[in-house]
MIVEXZA-729681 format. One record per residue: residue number from 1; residue in one letter; y, x, z of N, C-alpha, C in turn. Coordinates in pm, whole numbers, plus 50000, padded with zeros to 5 digits. Last residue first. Example, Ala and Ser with C-alpha at 12.3 -4.5 7.8 and 13.67 -1.06 7.14 Angstrom:
BEGIN
<vexdren><k>2</k><r>s</r><n_yy>49775</n_yy><n_xx>51285</n_xx><n_zz>50708</n_zz><ca_yy>49894</ca_yy><ca_xx>51367</ca_xx><ca_zz>50714</ca_zz><c_yy>50003</c_yy><c_xx>51290</c_xx><c_zz>50787</c_zz></vexdren>
<vexdren><k>1</k><r>a</r><n_yy>49431</n_yy><n_xx>51319</n_xx><n_zz>50780</n_zz><ca_yy>49550</ca_yy><ca_xx>51230</ca_xx><ca_zz>50780</ca_zz><c_yy>49670</c_yy><c_xx>51320</c_xx><c_zz>50780</c_zz></vexdren>
END
This chain:
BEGIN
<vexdren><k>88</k><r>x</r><n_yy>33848</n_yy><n_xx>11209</n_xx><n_zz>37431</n_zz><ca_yy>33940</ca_yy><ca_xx>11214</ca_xx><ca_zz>37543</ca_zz><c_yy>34074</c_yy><c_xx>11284</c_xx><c_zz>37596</c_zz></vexdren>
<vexdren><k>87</k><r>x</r><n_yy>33717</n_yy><n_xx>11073</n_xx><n_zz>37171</n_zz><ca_yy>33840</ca_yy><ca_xx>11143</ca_xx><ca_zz>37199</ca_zz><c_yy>33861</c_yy><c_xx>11155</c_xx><c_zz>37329</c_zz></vexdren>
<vexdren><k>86</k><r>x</r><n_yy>33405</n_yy><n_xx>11059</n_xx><n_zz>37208</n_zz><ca_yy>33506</ca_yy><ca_xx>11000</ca_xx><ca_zz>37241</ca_zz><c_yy>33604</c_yy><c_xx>11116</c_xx><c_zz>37236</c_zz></vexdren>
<vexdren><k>85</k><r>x</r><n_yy>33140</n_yy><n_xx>11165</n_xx><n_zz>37192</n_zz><ca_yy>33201</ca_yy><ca_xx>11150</ca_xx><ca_zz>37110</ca_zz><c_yy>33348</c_yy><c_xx>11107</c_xx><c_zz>37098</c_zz></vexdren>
<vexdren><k>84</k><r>x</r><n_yy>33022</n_yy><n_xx>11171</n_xx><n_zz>37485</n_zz><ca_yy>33059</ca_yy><ca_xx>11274</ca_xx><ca_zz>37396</ca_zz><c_yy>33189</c_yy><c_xx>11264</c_xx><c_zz>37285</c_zz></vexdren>
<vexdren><k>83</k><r>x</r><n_yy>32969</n_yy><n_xx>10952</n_xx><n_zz>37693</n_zz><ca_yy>33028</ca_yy><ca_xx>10947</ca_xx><ca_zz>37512</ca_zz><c_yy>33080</c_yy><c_xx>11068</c_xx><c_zz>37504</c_zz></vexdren>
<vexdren><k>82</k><r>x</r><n_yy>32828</n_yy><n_xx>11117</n_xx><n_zz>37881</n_zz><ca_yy>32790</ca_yy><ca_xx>10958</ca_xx><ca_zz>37851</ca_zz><c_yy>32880</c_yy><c_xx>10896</c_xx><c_zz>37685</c_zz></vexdren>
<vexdren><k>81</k><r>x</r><n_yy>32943</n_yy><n_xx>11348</n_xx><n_zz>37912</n_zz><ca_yy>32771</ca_yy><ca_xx>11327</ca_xx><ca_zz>37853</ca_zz><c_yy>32785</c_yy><c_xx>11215</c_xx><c_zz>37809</c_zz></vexdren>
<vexdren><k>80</k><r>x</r><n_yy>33181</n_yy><n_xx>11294</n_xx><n_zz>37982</n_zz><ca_yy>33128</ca_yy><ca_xx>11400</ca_xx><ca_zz>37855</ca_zz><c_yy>33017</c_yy><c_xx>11396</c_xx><c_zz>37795</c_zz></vexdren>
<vexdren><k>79</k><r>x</r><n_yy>33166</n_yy><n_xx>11179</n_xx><n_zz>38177</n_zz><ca_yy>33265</ca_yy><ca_xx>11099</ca_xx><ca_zz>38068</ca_zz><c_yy>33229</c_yy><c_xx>11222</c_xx><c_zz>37984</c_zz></vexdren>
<vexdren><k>78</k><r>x</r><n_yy>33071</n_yy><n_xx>11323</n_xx><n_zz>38381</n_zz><ca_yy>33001</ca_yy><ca_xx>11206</ca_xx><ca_zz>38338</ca_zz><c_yy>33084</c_yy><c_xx>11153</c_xx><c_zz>38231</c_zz></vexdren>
<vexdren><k>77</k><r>x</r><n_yy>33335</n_yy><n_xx>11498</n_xx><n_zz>38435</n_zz><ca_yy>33217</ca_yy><ca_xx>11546</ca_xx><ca_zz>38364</ca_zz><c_yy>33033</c_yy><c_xx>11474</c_xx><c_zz>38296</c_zz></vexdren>
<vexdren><k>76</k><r>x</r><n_yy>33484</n_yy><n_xx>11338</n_xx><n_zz>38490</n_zz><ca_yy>33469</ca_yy><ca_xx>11400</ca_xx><ca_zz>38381</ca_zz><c_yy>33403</c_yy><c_xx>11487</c_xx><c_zz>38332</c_zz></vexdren>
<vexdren><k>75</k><r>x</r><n_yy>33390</n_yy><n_xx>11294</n_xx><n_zz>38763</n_zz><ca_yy>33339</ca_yy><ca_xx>11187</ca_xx><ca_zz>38681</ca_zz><c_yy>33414</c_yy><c_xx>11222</c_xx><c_zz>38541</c_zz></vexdren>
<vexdren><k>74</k><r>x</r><n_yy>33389</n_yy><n_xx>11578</n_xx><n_zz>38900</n_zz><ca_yy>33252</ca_yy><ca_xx>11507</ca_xx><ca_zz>38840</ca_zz><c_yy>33260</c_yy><c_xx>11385</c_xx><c_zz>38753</c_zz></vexdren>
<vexdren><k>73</k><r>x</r><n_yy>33630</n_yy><n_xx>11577</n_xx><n_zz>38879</n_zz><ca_yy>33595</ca_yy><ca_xx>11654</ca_xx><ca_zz>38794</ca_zz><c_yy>33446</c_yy><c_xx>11617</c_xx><c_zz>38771</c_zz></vexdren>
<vexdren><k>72</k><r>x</r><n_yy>33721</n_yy><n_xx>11347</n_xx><n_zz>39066</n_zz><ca_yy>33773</ca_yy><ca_xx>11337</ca_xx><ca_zz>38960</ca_zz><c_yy>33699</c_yy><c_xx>11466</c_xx><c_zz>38859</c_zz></vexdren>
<vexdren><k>71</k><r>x</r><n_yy>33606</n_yy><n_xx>11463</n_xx><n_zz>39299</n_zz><ca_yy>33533</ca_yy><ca_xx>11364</ca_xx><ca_zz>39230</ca_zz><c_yy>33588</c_yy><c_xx>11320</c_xx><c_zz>39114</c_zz></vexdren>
<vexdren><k>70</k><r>x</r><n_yy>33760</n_yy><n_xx>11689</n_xx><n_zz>39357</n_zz><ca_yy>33612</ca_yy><ca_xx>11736</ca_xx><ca_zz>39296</ca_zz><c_yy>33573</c_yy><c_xx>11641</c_xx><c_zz>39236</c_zz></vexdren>
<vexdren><k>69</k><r>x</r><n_yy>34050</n_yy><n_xx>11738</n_xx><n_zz>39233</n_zz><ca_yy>34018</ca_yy><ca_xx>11633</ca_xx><ca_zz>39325</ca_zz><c_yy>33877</c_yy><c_xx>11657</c_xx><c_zz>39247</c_zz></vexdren>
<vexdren><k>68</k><r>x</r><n_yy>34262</n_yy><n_xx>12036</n_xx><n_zz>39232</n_zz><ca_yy>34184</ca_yy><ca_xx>11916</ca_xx><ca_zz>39151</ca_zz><c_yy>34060</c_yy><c_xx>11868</c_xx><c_zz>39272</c_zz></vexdren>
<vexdren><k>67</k><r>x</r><n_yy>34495</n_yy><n_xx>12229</n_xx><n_zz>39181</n_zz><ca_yy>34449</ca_yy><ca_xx>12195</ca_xx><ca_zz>39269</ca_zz><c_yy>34373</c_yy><c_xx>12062</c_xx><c_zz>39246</c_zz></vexdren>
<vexdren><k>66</k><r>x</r><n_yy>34541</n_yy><n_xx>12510</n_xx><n_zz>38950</n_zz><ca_yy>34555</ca_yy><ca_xx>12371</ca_xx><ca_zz>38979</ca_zz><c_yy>34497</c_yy><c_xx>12287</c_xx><c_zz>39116</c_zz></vexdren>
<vexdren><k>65</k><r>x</r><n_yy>34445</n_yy><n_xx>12725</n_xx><n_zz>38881</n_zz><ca_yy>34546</ca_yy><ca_xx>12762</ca_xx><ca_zz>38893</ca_zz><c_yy>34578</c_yy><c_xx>12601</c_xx><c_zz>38939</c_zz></vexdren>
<vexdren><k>64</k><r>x</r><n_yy>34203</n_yy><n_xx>12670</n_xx><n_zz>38748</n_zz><ca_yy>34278</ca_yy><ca_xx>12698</ca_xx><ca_zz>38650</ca_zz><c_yy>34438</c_yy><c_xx>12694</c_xx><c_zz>38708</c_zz></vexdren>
<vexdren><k>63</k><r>x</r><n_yy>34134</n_yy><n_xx>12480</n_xx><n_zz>38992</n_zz><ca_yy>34053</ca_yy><ca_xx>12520</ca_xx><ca_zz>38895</ca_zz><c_yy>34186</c_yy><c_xx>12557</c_xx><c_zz>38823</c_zz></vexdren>
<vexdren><k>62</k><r>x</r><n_yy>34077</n_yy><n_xx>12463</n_xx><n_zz>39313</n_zz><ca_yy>34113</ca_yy><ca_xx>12554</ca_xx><ca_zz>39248</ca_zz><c_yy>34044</c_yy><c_xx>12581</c_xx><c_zz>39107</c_zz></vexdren>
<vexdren><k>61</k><r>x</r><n_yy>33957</n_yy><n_xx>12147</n_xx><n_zz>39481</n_zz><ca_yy>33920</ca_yy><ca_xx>12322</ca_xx><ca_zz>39413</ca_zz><c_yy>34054</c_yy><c_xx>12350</c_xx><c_zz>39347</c_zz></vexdren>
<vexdren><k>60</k><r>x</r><n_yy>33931</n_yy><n_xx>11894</n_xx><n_zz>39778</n_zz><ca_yy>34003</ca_yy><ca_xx>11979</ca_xx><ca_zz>39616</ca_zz><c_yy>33940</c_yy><c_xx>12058</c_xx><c_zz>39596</c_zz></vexdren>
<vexdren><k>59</k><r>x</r><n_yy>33730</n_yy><n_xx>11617</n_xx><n_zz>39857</n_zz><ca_yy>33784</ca_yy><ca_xx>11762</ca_xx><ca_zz>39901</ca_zz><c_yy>33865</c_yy><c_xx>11838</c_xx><c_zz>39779</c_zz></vexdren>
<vexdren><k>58</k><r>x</r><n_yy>33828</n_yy><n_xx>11313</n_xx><n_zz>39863</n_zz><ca_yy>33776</ca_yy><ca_xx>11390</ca_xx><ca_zz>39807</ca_zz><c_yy>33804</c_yy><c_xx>11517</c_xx><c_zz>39853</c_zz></vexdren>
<vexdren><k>57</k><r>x</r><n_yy>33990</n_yy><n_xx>11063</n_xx><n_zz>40112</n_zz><ca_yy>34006</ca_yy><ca_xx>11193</ca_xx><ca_zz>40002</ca_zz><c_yy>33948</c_yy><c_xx>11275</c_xx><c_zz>39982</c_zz></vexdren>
<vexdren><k>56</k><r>x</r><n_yy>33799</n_yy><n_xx>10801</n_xx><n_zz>40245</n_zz><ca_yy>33834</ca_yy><ca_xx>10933</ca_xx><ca_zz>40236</ca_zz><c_yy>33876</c_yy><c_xx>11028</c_xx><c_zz>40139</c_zz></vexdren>
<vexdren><k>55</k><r>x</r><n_yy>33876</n_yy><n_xx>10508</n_xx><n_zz>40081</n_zz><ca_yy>33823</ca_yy><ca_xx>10597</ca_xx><ca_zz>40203</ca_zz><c_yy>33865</c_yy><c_xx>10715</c_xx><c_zz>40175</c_zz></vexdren>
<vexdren><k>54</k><r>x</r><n_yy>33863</n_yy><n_xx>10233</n_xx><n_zz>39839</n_zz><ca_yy>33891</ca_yy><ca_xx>10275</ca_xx><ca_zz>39987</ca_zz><c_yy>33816</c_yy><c_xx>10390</c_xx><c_zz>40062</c_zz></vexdren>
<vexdren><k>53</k><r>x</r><n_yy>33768</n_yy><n_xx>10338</n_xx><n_zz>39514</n_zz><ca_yy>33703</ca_yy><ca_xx>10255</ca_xx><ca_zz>39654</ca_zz><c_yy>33846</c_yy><c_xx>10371</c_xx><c_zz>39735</c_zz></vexdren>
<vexdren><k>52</k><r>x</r><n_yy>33705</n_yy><n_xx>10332</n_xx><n_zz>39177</n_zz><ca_yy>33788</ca_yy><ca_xx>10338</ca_xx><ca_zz>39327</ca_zz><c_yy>33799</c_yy><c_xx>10276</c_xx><c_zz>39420</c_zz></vexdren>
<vexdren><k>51</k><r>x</r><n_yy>33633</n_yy><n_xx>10180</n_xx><n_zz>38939</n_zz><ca_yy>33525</ca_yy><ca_xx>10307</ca_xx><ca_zz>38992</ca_zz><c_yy>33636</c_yy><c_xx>10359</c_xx><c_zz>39145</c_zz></vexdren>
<vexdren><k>50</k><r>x</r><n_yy>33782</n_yy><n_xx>09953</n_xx><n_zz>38791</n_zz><ca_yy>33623</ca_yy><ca_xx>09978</ca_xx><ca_zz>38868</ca_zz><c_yy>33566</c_yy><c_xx>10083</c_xx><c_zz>38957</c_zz></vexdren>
<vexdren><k>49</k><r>x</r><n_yy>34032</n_yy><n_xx>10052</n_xx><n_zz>38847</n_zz><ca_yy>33985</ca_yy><ca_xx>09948</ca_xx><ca_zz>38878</ca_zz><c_yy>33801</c_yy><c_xx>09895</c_xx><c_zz>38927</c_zz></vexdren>
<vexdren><k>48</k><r>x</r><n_yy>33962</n_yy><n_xx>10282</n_xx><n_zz>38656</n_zz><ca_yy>34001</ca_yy><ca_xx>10265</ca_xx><ca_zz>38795</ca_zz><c_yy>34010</c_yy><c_xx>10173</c_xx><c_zz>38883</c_zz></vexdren>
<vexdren><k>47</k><r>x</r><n_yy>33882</n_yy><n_xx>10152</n_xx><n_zz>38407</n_zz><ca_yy>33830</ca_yy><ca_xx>10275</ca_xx><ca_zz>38519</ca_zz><c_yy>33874</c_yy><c_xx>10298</c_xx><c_zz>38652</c_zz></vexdren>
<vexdren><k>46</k><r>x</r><n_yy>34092</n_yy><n_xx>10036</n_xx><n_zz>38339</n_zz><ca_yy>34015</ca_yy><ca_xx>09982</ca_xx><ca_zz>38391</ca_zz><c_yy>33902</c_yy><c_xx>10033</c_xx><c_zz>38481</c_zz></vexdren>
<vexdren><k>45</k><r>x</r><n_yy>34303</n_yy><n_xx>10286</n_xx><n_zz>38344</n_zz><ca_yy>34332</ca_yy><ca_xx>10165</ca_xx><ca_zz>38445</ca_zz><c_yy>34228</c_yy><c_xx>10062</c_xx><c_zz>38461</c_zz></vexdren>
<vexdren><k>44</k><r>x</r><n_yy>34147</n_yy><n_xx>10431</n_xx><n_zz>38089</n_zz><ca_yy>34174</ca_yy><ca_xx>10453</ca_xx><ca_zz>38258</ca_zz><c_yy>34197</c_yy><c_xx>10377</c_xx><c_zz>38347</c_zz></vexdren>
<vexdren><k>43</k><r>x</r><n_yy>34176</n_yy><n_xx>10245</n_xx><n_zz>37894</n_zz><ca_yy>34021</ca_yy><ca_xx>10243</ca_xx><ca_zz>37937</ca_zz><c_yy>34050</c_yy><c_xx>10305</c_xx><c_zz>38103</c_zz></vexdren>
<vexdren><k>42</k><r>x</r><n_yy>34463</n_yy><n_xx>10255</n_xx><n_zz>37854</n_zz><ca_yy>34425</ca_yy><ca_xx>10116</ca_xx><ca_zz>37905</ca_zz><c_yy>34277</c_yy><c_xx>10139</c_xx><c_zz>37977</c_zz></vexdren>
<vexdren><k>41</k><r>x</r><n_yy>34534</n_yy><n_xx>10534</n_xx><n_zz>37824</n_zz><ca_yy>34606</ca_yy><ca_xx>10459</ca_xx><ca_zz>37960</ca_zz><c_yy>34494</c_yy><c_xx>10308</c_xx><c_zz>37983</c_zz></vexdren>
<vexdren><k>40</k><r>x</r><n_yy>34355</n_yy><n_xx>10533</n_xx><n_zz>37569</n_zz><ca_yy>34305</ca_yy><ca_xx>10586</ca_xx><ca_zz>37714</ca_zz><c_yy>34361</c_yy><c_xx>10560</c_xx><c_zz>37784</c_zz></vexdren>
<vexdren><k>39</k><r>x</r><n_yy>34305</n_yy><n_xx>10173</n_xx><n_zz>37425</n_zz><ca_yy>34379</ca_yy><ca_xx>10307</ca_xx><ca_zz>37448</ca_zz><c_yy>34296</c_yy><c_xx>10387</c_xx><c_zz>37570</c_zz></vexdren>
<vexdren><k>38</k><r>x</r><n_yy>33976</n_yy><n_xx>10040</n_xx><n_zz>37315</n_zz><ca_yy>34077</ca_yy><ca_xx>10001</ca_xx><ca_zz>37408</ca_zz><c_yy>34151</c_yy><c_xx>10206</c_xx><c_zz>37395</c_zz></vexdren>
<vexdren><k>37</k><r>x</r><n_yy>33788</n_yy><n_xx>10009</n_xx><n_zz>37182</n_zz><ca_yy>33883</ca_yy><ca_xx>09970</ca_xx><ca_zz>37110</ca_zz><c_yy>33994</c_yy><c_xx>10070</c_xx><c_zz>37222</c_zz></vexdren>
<vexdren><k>36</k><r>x</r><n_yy>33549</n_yy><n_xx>09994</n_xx><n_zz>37326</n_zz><ca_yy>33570</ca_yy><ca_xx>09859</ca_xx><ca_zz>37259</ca_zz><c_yy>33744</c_yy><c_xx>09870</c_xx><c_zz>37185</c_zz></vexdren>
<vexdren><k>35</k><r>x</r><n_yy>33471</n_yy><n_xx>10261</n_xx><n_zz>37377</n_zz><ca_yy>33399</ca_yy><ca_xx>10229</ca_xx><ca_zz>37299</ca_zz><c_yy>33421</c_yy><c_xx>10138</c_xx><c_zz>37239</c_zz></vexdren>
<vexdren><k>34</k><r>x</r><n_yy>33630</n_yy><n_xx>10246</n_xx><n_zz>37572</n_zz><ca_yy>33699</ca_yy><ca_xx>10303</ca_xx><ca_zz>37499</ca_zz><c_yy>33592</c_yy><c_xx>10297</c_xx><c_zz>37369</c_zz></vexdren>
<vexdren><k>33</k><r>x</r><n_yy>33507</n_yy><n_xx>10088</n_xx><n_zz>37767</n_zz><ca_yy>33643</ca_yy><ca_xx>10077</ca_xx><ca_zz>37711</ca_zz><c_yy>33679</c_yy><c_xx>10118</c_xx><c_zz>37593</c_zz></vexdren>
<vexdren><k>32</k><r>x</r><n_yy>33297</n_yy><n_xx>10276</n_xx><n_zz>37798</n_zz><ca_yy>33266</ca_yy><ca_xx>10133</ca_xx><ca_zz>37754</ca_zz><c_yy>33393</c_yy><c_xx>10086</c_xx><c_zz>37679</c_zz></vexdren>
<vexdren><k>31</k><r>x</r><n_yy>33397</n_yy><n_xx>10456</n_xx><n_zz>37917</n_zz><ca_yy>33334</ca_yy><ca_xx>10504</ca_xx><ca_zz>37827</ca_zz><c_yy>33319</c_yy><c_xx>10318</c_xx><c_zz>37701</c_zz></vexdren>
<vexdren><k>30</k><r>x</r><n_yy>33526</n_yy><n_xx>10386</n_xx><n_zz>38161</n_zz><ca_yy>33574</ca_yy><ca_xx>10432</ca_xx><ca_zz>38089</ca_zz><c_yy>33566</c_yy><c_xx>10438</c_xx><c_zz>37935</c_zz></vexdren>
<vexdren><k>29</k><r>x</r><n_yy>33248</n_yy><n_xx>10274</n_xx><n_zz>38297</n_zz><ca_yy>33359</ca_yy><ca_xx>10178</ca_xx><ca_zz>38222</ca_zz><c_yy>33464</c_yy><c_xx>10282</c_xx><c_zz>38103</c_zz></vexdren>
<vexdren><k>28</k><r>x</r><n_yy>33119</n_yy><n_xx>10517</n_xx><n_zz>38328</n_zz><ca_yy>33077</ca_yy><ca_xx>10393</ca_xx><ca_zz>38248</ca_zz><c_yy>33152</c_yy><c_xx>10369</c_xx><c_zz>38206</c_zz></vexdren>
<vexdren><k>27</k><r>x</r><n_yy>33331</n_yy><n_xx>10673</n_xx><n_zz>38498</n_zz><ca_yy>33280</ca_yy><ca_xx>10654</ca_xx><ca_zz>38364</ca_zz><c_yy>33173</c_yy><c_xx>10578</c_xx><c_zz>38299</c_zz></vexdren>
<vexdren><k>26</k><r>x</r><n_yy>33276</n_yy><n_xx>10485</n_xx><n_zz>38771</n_zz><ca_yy>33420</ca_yy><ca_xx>10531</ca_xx><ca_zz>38692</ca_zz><c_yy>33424</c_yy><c_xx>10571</c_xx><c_zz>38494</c_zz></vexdren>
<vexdren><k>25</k><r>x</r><n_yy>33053</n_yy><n_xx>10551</n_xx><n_zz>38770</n_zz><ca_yy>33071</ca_yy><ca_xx>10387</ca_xx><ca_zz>38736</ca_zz><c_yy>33221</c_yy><c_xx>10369</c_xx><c_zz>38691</c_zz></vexdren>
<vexdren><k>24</k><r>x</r><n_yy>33025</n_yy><n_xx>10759</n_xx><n_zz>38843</n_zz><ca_yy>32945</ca_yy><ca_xx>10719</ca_xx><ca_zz>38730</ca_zz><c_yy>32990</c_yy><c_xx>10619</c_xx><c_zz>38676</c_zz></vexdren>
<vexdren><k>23</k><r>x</r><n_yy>33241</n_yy><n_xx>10869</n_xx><n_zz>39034</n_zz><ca_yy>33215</ca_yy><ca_xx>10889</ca_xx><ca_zz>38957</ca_zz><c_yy>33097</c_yy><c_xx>10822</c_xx><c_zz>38772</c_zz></vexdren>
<vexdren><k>22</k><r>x</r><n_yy>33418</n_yy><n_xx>10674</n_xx><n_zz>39212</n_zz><ca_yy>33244</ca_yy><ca_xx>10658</ca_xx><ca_zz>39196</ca_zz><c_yy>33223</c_yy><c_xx>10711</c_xx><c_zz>39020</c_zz></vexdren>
<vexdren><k>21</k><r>x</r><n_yy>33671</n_yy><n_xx>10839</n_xx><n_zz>39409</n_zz><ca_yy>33631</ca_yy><ca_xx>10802</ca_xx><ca_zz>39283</ca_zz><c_yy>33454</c_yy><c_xx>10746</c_xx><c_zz>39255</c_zz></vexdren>
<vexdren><k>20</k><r>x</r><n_yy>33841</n_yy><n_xx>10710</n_xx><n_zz>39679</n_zz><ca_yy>33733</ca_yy><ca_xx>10780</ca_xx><ca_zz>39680</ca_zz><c_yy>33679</c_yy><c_xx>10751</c_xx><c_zz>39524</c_zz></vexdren>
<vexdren><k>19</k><r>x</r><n_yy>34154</n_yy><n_xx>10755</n_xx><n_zz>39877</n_zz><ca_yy>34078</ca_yy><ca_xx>10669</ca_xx><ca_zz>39806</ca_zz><c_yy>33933</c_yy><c_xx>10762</c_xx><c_zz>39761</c_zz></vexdren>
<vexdren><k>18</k><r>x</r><n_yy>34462</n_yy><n_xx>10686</n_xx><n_zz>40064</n_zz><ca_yy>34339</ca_yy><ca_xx>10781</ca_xx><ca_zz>40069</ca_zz><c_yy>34206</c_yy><c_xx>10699</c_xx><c_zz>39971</c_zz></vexdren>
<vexdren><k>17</k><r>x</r><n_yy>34718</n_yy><n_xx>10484</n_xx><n_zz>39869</n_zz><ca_yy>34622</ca_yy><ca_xx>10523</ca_xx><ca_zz>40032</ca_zz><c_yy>34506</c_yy><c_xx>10617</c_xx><c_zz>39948</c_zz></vexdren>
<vexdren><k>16</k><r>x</r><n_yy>34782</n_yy><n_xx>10475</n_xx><n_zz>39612</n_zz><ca_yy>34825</ca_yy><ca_xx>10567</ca_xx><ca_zz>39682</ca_zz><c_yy>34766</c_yy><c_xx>10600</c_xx><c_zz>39795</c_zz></vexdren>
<vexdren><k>15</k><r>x</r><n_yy>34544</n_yy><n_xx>10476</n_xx><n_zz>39342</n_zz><ca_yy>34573</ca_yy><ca_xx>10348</ca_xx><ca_zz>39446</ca_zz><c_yy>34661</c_yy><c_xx>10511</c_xx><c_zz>39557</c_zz></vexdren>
<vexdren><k>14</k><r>x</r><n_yy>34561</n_yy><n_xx>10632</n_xx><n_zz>39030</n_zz><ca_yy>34476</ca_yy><ca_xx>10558</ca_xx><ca_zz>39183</ca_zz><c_yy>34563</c_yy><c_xx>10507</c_xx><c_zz>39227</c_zz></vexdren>
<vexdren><k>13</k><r>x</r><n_yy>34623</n_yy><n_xx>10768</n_xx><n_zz>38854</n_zz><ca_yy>34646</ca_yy><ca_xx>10612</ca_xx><ca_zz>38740</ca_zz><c_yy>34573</c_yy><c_xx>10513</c_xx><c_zz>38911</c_zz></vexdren>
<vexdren><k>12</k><r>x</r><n_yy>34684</n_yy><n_xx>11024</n_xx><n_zz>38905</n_zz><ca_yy>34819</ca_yy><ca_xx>10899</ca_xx><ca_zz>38883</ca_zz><c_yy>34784</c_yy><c_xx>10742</c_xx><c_zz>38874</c_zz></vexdren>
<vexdren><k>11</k><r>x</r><n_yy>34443</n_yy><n_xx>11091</n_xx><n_zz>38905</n_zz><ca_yy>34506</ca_yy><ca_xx>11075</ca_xx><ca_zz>38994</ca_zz><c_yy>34684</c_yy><c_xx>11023</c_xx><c_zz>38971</c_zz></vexdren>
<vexdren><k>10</k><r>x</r><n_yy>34366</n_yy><n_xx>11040</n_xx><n_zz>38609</n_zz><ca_yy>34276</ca_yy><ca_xx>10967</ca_xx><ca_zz>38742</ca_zz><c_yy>34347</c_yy><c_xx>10956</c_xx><c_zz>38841</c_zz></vexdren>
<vexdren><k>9</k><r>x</r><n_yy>34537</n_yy><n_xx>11221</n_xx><n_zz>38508</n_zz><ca_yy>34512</ca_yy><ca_xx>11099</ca_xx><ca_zz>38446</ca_zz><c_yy>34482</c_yy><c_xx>11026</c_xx><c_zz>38575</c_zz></vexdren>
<vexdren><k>8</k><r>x</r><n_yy>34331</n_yy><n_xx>11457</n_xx><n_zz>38611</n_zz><ca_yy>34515</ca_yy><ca_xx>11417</ca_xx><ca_zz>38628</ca_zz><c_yy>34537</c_yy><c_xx>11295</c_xx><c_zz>38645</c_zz></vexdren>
<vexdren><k>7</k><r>x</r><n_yy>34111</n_yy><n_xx>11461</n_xx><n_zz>38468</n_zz><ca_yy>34155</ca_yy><ca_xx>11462</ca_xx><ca_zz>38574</ca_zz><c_yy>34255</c_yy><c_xx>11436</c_xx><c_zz>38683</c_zz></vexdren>
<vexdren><k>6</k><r>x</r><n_yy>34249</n_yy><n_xx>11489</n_xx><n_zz>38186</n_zz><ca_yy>34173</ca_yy><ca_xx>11381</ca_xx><ca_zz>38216</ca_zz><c_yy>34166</c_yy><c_xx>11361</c_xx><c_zz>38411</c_zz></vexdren>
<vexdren><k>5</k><r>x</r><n_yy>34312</n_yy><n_xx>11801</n_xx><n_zz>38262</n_zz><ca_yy>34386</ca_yy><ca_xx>11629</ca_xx><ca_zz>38197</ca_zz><c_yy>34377</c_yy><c_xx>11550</c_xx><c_zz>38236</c_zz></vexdren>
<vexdren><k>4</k><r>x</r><n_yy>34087</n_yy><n_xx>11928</n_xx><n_zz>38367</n_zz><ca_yy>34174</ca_yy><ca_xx>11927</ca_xx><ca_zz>38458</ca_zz><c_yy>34282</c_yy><c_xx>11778</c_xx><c_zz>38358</c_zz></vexdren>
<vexdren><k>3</k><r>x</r><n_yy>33938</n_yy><n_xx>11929</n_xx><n_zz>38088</n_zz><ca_yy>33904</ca_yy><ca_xx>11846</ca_xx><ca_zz>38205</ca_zz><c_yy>34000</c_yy><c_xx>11768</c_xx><c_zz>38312</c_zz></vexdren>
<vexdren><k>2</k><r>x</r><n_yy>34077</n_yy><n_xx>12045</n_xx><n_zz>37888</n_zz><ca_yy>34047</ca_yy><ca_xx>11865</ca_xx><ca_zz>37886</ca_zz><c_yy>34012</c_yy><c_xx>11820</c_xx><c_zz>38009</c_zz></vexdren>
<vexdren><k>1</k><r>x</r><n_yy>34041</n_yy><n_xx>12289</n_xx><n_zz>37986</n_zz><ca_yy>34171</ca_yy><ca_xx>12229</ca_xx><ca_zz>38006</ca_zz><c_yy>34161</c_yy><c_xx>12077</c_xx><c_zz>37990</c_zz></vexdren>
END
């Protein structure tokens, strides 16, 4: 369930045109952020800022009854390895 959240998160916090997450670099920063202090609205909006590009909409899944953006679940799933430790 943390995932699909966090996941969420991502898709409110994008750009409305058709967009594309860079998963790693989306969590880097995330991770970095939140390593310096920063809230999760604030480490997200810089995350997003970094890690969202112009183009094509991600394909969806079906996770948990939800309809979720694949590259939003890969780059929470790089925000798990890369600080574990982090509240998310």
């Amino acid at each position: 369930m943390k995932h699909l959240l966090i996941a969420a998160t991502v898709l409110f916090a994008a750009p409305a045109q058709a967009y594309q997450i860079l998963p790693t670099l989306y969590a880097r920063t995330f991770c970095e952020m939140r390593q310096l202090g920063l809230s999760k609205a604030d480490a997200n909006k810089a995350a997003v800022q970094a890690g969202v590009i112009d183009g094509d909409d991600a394909p969806l899944v079906m996770v948990g009854g939800r309809l979720v953006r694949t590259d939003a679940l890969i780059a929470v799933r790089y925000i798990d390895q890369m600080c574990p430790e982090m509240d998310l």
